[in-house]
C-alpha positions in Angstrom: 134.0 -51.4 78.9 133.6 -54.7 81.0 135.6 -55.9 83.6 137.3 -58.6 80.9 138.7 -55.9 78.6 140.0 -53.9 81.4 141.8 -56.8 82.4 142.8 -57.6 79.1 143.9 -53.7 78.7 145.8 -53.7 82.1 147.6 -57.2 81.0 148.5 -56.2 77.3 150.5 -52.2 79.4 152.3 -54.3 82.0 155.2 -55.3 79.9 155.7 -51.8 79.0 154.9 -50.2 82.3 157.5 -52.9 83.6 160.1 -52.0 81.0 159.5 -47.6 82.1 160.3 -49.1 85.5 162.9 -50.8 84.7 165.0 -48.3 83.0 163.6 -45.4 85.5 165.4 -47.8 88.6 168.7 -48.4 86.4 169.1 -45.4 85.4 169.1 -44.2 89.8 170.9 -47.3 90.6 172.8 -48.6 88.2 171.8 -51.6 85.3 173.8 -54.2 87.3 171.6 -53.5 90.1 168.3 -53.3 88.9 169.5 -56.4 87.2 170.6 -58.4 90.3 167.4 -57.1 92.5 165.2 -58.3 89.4 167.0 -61.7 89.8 166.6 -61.6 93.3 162.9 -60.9 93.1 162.6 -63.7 91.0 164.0 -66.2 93.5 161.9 -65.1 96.0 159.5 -65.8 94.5 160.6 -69.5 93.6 161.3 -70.3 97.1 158.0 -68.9 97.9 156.2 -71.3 95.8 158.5 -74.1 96.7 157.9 -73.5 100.4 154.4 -72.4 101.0 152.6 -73.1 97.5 153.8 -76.4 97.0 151.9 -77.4 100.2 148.7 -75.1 99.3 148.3 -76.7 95.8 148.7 -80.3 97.5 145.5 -79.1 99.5 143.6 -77.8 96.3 144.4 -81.2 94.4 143.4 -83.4 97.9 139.9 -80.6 97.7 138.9 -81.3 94.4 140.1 -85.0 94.6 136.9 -85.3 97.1 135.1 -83.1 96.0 135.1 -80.5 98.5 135.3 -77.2 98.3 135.0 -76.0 101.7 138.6 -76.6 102.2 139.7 -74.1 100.2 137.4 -71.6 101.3 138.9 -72.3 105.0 142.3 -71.8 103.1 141.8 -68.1 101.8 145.5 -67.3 102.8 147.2 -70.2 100.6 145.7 -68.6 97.4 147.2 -65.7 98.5 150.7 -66.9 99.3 150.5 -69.0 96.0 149.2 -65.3 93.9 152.3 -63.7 95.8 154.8 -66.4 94.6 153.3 -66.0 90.9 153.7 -62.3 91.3 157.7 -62.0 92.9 158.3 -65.2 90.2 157.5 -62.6 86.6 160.3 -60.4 86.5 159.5 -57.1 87.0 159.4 -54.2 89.8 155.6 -53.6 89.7 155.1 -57.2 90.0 157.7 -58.1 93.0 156.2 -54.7 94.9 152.2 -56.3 94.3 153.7 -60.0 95.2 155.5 -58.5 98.5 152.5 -56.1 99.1 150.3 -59.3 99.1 153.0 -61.6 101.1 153.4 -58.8 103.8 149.7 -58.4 104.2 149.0 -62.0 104.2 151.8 -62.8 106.6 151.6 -60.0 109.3 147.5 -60.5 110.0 146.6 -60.0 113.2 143.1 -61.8 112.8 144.4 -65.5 112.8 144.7 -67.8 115.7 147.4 -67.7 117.8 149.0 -71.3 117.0 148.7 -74.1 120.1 151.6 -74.9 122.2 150.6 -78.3 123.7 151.6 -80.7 121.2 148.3 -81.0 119.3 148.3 -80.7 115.4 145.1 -79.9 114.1 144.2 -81.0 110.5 141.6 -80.8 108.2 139.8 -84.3 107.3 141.6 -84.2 103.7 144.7 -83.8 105.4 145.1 -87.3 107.3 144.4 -90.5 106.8 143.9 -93.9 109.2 146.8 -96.0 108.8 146.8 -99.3 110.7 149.3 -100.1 113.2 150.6 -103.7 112.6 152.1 -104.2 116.0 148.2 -103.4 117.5 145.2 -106.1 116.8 142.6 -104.9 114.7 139.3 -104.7 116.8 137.0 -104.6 114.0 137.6 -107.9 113.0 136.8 -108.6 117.0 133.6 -106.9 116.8 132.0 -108.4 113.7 132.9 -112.3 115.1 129.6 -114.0 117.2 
């Protein structure tokens, strides 16, 4: 079998895996539990796409707005943080343990670059934008007069 039906396969048993879950941890902990930590999974994973995906798919949309895709390939982590969002946000215990798997291993990376503490803010060129002062004289329009 190809990769697509496996997919398909894995997709189609992860309602019912979910549900054998489900009643596995209520049945330890009580259904009012499993119930409230399914709720809380749930808005996890809403404020974890409010906060960080909301931000990432502004990049992707800015990306393919210009047509550049070497943006996103500098952004690997976003598509993470957005996949783990996705993955707390569908109710179920497999999914919020895969989502927090992904969030932890995204977040606590020890390979990324120790962030700046002198003030400077350093953005991609889809990021920013010149925006004229109107207080300061434009010196273009000094440079193109004889």
């Amino acid at each position: 079998m190809n990769v697509a039906k496996w997919l398909l396969l894995a997709l189609l048993a992860l309602p019912l895996a979910e549900l054998v879950v489900f009643i596995a941890v209520a049945s330890s902990i009580g259904f009012a539990w499993a119930l409230l930590l399914i709720l809380a999974g749930s808005l996890a994973g809403g404020l974890v796409l409010r906060r960080a995906g909301g931000s990432h798919i502004a990049r992707v949309r800015g990306a393919l707005g210009q047509g550049s895709f070497t943006a996103l390939q500098a952004d690997g982590s976003g598509g993470v943080i957005l996949l783990a969002g996705i993955l707390l946000l569908i109710p179920g215990f497999i999914t919020d343990v895969v989502g927090l798997w992904l969030l932890a291993s995204t977040l606590f990376r020890h390979d990324r670059p120790a962030p700046r503490n002198d003030g400077v803010v350093d953005l991609e060129p889809e990021q920013w934008q010149h925006v004229p002062d109107p207080v300061l004289p434009d010196r273009r329009e000094r440079e193109q007069k004889p």
